[in-house]
C-alpha positions as CSV (number, residue, x, y, z in Angstrom):
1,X,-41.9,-49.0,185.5
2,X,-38.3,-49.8,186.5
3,X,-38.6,-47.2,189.2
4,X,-41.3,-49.2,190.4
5,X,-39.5,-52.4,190.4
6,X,-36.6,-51.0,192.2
7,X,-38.4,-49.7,195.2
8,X,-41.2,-53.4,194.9
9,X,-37.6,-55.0,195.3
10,X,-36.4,-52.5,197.6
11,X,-39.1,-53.0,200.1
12,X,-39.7,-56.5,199.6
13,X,-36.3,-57.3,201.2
14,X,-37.0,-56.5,204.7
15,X,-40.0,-59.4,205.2
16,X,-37.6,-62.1,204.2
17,X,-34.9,-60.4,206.3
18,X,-37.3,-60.5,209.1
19,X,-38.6,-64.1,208.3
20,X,-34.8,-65.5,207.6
21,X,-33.4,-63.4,211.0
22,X,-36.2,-65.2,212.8
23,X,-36.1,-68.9,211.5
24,X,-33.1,-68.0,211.7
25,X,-31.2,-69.2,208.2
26,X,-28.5,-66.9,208.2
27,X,-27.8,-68.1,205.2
28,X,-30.5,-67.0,203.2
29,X,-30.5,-63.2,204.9
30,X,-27.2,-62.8,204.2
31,X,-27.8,-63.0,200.8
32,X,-30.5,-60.7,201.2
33,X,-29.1,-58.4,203.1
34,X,-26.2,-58.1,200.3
35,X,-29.4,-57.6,197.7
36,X,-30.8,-55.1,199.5
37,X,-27.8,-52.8,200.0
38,X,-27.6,-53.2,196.0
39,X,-31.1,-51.9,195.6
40,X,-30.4,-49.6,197.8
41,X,-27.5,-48.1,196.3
42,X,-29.9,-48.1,192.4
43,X,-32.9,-47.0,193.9
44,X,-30.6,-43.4,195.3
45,X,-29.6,-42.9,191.5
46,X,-32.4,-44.9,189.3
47,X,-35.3,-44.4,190.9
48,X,-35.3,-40.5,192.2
49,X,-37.7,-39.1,193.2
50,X,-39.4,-42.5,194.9
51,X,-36.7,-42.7,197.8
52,X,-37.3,-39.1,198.6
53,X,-41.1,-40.0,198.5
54,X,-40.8,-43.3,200.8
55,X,-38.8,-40.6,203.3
56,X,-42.2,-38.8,203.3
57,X,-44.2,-41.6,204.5
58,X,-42.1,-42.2,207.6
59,X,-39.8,-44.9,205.4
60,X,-36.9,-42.3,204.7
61,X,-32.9,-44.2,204.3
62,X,-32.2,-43.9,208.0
63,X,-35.5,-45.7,209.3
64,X,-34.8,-48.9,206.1
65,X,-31.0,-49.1,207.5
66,X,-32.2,-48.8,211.3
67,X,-34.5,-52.1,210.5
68,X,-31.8,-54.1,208.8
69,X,-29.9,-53.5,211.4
70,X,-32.7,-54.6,213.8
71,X,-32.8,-57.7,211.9
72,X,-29.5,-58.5,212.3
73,X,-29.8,-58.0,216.1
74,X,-32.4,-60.5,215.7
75,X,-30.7,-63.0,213.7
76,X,-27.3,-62.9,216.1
77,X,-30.2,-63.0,219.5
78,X,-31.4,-66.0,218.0
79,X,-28.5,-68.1,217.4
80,X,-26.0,-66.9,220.2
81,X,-28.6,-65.6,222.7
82,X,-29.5,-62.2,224.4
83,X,-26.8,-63.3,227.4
84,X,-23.8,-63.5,224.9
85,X,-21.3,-60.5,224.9
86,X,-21.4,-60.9,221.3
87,X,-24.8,-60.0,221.6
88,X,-24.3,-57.0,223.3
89,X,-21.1,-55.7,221.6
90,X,-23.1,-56.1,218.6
91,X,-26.0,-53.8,219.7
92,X,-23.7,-51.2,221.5
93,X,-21.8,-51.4,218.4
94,X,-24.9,-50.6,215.6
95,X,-25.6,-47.5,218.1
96,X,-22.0,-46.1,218.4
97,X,-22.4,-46.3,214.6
98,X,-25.2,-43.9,215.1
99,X,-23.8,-41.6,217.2
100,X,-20.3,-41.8,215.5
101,X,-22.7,-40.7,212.3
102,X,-24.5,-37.9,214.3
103,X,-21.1,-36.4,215.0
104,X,-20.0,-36.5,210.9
105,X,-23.4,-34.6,210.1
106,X,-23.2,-31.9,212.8
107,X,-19.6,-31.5,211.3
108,X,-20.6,-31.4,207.9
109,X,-23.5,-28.9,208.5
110,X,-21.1,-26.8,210.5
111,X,-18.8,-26.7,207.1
112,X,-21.6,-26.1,204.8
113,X,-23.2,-23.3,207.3
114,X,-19.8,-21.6,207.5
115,X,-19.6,-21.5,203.6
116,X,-22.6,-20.9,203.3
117,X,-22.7,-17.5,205.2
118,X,-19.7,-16.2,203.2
119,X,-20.6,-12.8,202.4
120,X,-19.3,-12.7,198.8
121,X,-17.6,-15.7,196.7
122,X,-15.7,-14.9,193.4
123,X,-14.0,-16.6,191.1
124,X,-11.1,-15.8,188.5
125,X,-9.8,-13.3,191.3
126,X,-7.2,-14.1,193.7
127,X,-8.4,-14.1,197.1
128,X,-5.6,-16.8,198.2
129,X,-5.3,-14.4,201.4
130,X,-8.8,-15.5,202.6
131,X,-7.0,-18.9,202.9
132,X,-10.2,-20.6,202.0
133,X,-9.6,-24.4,202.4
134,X,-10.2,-27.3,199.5
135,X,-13.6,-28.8,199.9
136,X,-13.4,-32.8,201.3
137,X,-14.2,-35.6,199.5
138,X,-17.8,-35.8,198.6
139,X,-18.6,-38.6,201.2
140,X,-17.4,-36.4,203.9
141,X,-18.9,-33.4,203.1
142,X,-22.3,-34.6,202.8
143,X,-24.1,-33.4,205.7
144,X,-27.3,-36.4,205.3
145,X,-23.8,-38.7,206.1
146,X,-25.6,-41.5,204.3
147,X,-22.3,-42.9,203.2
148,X,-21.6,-43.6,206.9
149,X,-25.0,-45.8,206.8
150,X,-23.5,-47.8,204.7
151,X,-20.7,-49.1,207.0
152,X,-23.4,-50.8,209.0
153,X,-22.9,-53.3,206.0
154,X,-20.4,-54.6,208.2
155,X,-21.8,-56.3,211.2
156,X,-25.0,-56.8,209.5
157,X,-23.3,-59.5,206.7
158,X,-21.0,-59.9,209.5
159,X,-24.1,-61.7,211.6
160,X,-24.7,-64.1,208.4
161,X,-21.9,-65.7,209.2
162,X,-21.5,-65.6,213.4
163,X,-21.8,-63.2,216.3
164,X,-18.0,-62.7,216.6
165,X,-17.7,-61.3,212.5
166,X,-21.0,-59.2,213.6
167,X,-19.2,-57.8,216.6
168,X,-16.1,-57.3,215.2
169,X,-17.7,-55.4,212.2
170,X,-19.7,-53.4,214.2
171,X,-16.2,-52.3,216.1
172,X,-14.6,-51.6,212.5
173,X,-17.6,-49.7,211.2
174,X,-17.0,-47.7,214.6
175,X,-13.7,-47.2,213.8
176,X,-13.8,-45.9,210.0
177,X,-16.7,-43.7,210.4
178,X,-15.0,-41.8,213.5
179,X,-11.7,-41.7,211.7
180,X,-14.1,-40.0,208.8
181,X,-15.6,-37.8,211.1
182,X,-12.5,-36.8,212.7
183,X,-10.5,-35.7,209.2
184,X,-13.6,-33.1,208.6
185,X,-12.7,-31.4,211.7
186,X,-9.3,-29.4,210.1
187,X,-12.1,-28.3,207.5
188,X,-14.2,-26.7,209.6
189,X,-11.2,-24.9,211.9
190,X,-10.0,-23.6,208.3
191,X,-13.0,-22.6,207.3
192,X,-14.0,-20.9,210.7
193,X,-12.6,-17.3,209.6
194,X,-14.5,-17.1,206.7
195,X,-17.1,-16.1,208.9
196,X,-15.8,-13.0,209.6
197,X,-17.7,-10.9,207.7
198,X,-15.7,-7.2,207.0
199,X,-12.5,-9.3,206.4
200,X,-14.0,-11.2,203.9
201,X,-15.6,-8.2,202.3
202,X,-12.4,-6.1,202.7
203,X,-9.8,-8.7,200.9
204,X,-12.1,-9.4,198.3
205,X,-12.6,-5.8,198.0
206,X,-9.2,-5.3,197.5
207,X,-8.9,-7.5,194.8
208,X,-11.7,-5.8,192.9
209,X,-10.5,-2.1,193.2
210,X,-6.9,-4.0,191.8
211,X,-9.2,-5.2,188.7
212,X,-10.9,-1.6,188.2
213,X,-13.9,-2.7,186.7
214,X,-15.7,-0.6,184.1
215,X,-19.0,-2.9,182.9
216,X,-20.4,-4.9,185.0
217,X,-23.1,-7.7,183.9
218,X,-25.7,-8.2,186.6
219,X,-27.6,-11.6,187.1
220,X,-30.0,-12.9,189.5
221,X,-32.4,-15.9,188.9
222,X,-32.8,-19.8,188.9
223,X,-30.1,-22.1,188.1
224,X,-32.1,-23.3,185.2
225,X,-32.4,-19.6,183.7
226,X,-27.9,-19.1,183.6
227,X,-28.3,-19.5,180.0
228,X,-29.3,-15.6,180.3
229,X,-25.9,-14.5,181.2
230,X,-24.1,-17.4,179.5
231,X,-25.0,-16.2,176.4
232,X,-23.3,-12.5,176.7
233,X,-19.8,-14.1,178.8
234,X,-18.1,-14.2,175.0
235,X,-19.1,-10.6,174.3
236,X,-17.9,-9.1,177.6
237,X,-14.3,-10.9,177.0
238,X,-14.1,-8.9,173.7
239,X,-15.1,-5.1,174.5
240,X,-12.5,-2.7,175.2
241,X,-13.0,-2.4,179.0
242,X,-12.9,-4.4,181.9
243,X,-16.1,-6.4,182.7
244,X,-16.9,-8.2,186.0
245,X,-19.9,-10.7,186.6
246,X,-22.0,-9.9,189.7
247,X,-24.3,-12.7,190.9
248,X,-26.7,-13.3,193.7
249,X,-27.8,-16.4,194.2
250,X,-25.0,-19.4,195.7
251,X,-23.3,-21.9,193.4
252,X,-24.7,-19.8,190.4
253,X,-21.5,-19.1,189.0
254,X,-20.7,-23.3,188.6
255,X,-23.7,-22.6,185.7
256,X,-21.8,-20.5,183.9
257,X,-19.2,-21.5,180.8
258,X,-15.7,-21.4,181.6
259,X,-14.5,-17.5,181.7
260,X,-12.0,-15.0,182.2
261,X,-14.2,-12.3,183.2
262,X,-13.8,-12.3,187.2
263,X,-17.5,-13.0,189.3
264,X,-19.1,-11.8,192.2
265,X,-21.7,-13.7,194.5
266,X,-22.9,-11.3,196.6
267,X,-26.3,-12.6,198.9
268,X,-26.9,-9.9,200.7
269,X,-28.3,-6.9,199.7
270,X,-27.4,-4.5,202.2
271,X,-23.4,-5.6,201.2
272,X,-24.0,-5.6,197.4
273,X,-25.1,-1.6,198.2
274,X,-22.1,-1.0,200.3
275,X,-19.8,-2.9,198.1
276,X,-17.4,0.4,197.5
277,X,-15.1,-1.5,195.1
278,X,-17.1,-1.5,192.3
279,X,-17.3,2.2,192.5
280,X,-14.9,2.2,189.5
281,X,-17.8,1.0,186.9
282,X,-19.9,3.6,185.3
283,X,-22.1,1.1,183.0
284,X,-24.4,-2.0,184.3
285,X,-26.1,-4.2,182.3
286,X,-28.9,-6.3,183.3
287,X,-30.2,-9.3,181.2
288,X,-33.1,-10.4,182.6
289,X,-36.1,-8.5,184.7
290,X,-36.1,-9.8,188.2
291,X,-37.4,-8.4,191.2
292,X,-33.2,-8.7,192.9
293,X,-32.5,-6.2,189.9
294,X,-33.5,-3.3,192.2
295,X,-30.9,-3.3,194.1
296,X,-28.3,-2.5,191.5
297,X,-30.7,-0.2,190.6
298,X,-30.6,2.1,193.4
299,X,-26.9,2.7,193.0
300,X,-26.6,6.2,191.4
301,X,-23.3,6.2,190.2
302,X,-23.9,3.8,187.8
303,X,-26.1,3.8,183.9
304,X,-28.1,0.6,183.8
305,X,-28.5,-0.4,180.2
306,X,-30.8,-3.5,179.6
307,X,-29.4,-5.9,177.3
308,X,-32.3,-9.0,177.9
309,X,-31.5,-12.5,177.1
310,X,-32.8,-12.6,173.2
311,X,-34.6,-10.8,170.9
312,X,-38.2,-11.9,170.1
313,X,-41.4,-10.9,169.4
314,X,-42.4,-12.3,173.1
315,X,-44.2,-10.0,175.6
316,X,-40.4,-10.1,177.6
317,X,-39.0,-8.3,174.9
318,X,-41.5,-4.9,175.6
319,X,-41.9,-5.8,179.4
320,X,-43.0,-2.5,180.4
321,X,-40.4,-2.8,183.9
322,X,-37.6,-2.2,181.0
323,X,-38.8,2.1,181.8
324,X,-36.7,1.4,185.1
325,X,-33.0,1.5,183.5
326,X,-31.8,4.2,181.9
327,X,-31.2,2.8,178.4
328,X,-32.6,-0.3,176.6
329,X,-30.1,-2.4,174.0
330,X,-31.8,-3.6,171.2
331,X,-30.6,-6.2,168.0
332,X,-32.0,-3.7,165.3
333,X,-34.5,-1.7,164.5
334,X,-37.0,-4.5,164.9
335,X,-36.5,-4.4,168.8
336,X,-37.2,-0.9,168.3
337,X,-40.7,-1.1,166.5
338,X,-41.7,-3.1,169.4
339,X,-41.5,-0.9,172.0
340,X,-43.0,1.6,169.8
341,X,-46.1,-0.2,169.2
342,X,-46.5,-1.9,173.2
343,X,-46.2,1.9,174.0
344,X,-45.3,0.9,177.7
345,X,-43.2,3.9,178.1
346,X,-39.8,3.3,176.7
347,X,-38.7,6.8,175.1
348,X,-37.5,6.0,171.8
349,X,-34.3,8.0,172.7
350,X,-33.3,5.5,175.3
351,X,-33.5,2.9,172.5
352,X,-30.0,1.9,171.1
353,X,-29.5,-0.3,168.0
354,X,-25.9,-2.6,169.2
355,X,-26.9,-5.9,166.8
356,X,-26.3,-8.9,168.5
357,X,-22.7,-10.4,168.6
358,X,-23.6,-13.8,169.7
359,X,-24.1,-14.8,166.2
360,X,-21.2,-14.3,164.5
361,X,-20.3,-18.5,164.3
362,X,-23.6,-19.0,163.1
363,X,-23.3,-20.6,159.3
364,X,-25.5,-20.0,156.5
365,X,-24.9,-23.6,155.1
366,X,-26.2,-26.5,156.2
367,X,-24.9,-29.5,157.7
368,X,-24.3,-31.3,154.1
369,X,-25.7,-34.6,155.0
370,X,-27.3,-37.1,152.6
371,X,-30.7,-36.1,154.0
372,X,-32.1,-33.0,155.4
373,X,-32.1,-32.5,159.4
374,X,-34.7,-30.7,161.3
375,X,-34.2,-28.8,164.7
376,X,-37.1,-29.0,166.6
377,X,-36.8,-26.3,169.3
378,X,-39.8,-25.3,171.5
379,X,-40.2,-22.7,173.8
380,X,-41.1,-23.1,177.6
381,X,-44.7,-22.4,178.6
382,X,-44.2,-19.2,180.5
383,X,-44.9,-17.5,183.9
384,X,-48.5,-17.2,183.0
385,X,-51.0,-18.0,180.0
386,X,-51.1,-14.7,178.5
387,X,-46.8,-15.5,177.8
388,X,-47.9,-19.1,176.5
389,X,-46.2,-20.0,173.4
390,X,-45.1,-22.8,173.5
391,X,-46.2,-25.9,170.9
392,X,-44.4,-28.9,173.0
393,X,-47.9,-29.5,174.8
394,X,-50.6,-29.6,172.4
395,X,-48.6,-30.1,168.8
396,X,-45.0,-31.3,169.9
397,X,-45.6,-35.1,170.0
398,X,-47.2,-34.9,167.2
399,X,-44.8,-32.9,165.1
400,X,-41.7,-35.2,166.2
401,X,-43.9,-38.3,165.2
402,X,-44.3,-36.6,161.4
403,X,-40.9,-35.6,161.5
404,X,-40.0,-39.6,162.4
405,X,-42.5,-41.2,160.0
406,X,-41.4,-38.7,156.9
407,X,-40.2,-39.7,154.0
408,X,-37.5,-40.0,152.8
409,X,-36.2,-40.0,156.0
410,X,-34.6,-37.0,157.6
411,X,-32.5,-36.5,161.2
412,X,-34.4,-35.0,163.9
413,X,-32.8,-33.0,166.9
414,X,-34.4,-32.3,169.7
415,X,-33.7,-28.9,171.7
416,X,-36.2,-28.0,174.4
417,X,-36.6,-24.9,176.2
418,X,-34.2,-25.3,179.3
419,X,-37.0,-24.3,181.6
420,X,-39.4,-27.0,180.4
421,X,-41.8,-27.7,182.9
422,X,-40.9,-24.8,185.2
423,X,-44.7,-23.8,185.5
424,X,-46.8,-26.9,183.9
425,X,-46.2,-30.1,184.2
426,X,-48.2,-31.5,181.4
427,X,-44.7,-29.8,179.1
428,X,-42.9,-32.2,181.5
429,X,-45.0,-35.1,180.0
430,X,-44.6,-34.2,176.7
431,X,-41.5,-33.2,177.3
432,X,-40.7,-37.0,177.8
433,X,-43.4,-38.8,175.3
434,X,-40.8,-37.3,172.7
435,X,-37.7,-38.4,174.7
436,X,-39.1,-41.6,174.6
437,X,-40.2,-41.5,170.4
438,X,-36.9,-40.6,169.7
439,X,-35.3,-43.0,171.7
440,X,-37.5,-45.6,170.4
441,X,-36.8,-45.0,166.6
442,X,-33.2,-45.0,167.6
443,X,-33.2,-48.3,169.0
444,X,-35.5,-49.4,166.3
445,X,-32.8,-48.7,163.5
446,X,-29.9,-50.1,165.9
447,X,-31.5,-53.7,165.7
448,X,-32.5,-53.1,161.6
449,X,-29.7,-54.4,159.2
450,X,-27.1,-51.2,158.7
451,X,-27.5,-50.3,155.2
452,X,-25.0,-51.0,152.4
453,X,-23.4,-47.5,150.8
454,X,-23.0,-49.9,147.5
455,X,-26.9,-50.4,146.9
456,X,-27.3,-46.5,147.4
457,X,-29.7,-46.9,150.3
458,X,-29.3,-43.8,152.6
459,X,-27.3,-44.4,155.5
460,X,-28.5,-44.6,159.2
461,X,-29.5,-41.3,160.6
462,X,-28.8,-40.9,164.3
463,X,-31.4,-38.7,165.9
464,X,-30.0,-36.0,169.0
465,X,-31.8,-35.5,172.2
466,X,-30.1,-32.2,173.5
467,X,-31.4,-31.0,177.0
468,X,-28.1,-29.7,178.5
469,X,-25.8,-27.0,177.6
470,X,-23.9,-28.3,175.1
471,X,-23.7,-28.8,171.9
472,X,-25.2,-25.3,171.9
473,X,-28.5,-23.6,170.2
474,X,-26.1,-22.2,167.6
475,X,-24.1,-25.4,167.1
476,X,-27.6,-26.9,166.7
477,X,-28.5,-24.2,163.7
478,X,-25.1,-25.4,162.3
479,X,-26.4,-29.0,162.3
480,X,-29.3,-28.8,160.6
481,X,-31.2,-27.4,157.5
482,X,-34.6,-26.8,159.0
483,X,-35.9,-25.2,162.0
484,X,-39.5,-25.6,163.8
485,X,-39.9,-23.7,166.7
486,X,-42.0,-21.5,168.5
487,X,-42.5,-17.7,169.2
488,X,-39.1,-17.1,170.8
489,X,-35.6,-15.7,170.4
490,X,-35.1,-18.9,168.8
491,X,-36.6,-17.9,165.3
492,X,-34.8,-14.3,165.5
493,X,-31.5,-16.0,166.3
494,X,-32.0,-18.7,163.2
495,X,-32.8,-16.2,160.9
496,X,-28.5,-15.0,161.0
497,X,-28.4,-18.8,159.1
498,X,-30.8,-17.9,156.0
499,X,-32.2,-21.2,156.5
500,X,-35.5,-22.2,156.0
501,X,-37.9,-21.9,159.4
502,X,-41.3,-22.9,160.6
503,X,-43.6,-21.4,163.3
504,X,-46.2,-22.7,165.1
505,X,-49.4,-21.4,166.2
506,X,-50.2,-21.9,169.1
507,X,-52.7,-18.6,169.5
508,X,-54.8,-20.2,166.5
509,X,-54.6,-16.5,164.7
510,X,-55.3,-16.4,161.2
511,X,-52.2,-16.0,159.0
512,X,-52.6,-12.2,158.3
513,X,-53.0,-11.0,161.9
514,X,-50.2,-13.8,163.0
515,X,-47.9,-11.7,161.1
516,X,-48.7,-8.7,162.0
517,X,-48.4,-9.7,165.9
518,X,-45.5,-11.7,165.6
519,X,-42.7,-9.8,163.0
520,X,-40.4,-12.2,163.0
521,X,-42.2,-14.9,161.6
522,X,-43.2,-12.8,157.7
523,X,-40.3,-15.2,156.2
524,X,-41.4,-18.5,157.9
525,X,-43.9,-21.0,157.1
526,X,-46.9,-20.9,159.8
527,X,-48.0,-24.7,161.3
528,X,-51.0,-24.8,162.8
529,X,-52.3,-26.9,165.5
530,X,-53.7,-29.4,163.0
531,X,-50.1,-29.3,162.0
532,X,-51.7,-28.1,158.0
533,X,-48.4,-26.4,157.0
534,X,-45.9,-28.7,158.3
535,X,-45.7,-30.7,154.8
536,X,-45.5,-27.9,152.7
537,X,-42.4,-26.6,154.6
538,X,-40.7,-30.0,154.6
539,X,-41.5,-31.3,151.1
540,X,-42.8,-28.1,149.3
541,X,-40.4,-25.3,147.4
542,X,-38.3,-22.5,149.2
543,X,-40.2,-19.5,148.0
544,X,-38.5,-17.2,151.0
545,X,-35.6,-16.3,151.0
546,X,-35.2,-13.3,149.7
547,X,-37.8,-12.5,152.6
548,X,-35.3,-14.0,155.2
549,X,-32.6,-12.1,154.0
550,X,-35.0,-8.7,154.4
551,X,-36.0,-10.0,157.3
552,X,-32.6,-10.3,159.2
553,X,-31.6,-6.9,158.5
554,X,-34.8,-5.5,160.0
555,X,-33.7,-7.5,163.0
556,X,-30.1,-7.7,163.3
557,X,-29.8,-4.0,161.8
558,X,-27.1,-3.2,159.2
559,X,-23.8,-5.6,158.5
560,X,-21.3,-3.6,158.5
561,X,-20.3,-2.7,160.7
562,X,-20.5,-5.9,162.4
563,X,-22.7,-6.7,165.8
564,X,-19.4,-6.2,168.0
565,X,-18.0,-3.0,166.8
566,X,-21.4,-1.8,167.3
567,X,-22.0,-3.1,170.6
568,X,-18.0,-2.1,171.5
569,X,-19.6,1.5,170.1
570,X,-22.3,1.4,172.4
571,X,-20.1,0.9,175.6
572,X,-17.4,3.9,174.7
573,X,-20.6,5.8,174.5
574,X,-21.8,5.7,177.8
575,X,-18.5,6.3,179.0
576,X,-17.7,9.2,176.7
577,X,-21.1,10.8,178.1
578,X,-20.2,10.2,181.5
């Protein structure tokens, strides 16, 4: 609804601008005009995706500031004439302002090209030689230049007042956006030799070979999916050789966490296969099975080992594309029987047993609050129905209003999958119908009296919403008592707490054969889609612990020694056999 208001009060502007440039009152479309340059400015933050829309309809930013300009052509006709010289330094003004903005954006795409066509980017190497220059200030680099539109604010107020302030704004706006477009121009001539393509390749490459690399960790994939090699950055900083991070997708490497493992952006494939300097590694490992995996593949001098990006009882976690790489890293003997019964043509000798070090902070206490907290963390819906298992759309609203309306009262935090509505949007919706129950029981107890600790009421629980990075998953486990989530890494990962879990069933499987399909879930409490199940696990006894505990070495494999030494093991073997 407010997106709606902003673009009603966006577009309703420009008839009174038109009616007040004609009459003319200056007075009244100058006050206008200043409102409509505010709505403006919300409607580009508040209301996305609606100005992106209006731009499809032929009403896009330059076309609403072209027409206020109009109008103030209009206004400064009416009262001083077409014959003034006001007049017409006003109009050749509001087009120099155009061309002068023309210039900025042919500029700024000539920057963003020559960046762009970089043949490798790092970072934590020192490439200093390249000389690559420091980016400009947003509102110069921006290649739409739809901060230089905004100068037109200038002679348009400017004609509220007179013809003279109109013309003499228009000249200032002239001046400050060509003394913008004119300090992007040392940008570009610095960034000109970054186009050349073997000297790029060659200093970078010398850095590398400096580095010697031994592991590398291979990702390719959407932004929304660098929580795949997020996850494993910790571990490579702590194994005894040197680990390097080779990317292929632009901008990737902004996703990641802070790092000391040097990174690699390399596009192309042709270069990535040529890349020499990484001739030094004998191990890769891949964490995710993408289609862009194939070209590290088809380097022969390097073992590909395939580490994934959890361990579950999912369909990803026996992908039968795992054959391709010459070993497959698994938590425990758990990730083991799953390739054994999916028979897709993993040998059982190229299965290795390296734990999984990521949950080492993970605490088996809980957060020791006055009441209980439950993490509600569902999966995403999958790249196709038969990898649906996700409870947000059919049981999520539902289970977050229980959670809410229980009592006595307990926290509730939120984590959804970070690809949430990647394929369906219907998880979008509900997705946001629990943003919006959260949010609303939160302002509820805001306006409620705050409760006195002398009459032994329970103090005011503050819900979490988390939908970024941080606090992470494993922070998250830390926070709370209780976990509901979904057939995923999630419940593997939760079981290193000991804590108490639920799992929904989505598939509707009777609890027997639920079990049986999904291992990970024997030491949980099953919710079904009528949500039957859900009270037991938040009011009834804790009759499973003893299974959890079973249950986590079956997964994580033995504890001692820990997950790193074993992983650390894993490594030294490949290169001991090489």
């Amino acid at each position: 609804m407010r997106r709606l208001i902003v673009i009603a009060a966006l577009l309703g502007c420009y008839p009174t601008l038109l009616w007040s440039a004609l009459w003319p009152a200056p007075v009244v479309f100058g006050a206008v005009a200043a409102l409509s340059y505010a709505v403006e400015y919300a409607a580009s933050r508040a209301a996305r995706p609606l100005p992106e829309l209006l731009g499809r309809v032929h009403l896009g930013v330059t076309l609403r500031f072209a027409a206020r300009e109009t109008m103030a052509l209009l206004l400064v006709a009416r009262m001083a004439g077409v014959d003034s010289p006001w007049f017409v330094a006003l109009a050749s003004g509001i087009f120099a302002i155009h061309v002068v903005r023309a210039g900025h954006t042919a500029l700024a795409l000539r920057l963003k090209g020559t960046l762009s066509r970089m043949p490798v980017t790092t970072r934590n190497l020192d490439v200093s030689a390249l000389r690559i220059p420091k980016m400009p200030p947003p509102f110069l680099r921006d290649s739409r230049s739809v901060r230089f539109l905004y100068l037109d604010a200038l002679p348009v107020l400017g004609a509220a007042v007179g013809a003279v302030p109109a013309a003499i704004g228009a000249g200032l706006a002239v001046l400050l956006g060509t003394a913008g477009a004119l300090a992007l121009i040392p940008y570009v001539r610095r960034a000109t030799p970054l186009t050349d393509k073997a000297r790029v390749l060659a200093v970078v490459g010398e850095q590398v070979e400096k580095y010697r690399p031994e592991v590398i960790l291979y990702f390719s994939g959407a932004t929304a999916a660098a929580y795949q090699a997020r996850m494993w950055l910790p571990t490579l900083e702590r194994i005894g050789r040197r680990a390097i991070v080779v990317l292929r997708e632009r901008g990737m490497a902004n996703h990641l966490d802070a790092t000391t493992l040097p990174m690699l952006c390399i596009p192309s494939a042709a270069d990535l296969m040529s890349f020499r300097a990484l001739s030094s590694a004998k191990l890769c490992l891949y964490v995710s099975n993408v289609g862009r995996n194939v070209h590290m593949l088809r380097i022969p001098t390097l073992r590909s080992a395939f580490l994934n990006h959890g361990d579950s009882d999912k369909e990803a976690s026996f992908n039968p594309f795992s054959r391709v790489y010459d070993e497959v890293w698994v938590a425990g003997p758990a990730g083991r029987d799953r390739y054994r019964r999916a028979r897709v043509g993993v040998r059982d000798e190229s299965i290795h047993e390296v734990g999984r070090p990521q949950l080492e902070g993970i605490s088996t206490e809980g957060p020791r609050l006055p009441y209980r907290t439950v993490l509600y963390a569902p999966t995403w819906e999958g790249w196709n129905d038969d990898l649906f298992h996700t409870s947000l759309i059919t049981m999520g609203p539902r289970i977050v209003r229980a959670l809410l309306d229980h009592r006595p009262r307990v926290r509730v935090i939120y984590k959804p999958h970070p690809l949430t509505g990647h394929r369906d949007r219907s998880a979008t919706r509900a997705h946001r119908k629990i943003v919006t129950m959260i949010e609303a029981a939160e302002l509820a107890k805001s306006k409620a009296r705050h409760p006195s600790r002398a009459t032994g009421e329970t103090p005011r629980i503050e819900h979490l919403i988390v939908t970024g990075p941080e606090p992470h998953l494993y922070d998250c486990f830390n926070q709370c008592d209780l976990l509901i989530s979904d057939i995923s890494s999630v419940v593997a990962d939760f079981l290193a707490s000991e804590k108490p879990y639920a799992v929904t069933n989505v598939a509707g499987l009777d609890e027997r054969a639920f079990h049986e399909r999904y291992p990970s879930t024997e030491a949980g409490v099953l919710i079904g889609e009528d949500l039957a199940g859900l009270a037991e696990f938040l009011d009834g006894e804790d009759t499973l612990a003893r299974a959890r505990i079973k249950l986590r070495s079956h997964l994580f494999g033995a504890e001692y020694p820990d997950a790193l030494t074993r992983f650390d093991a894993a490594v030294e073997r490949v290169f001991a056999g090489s």
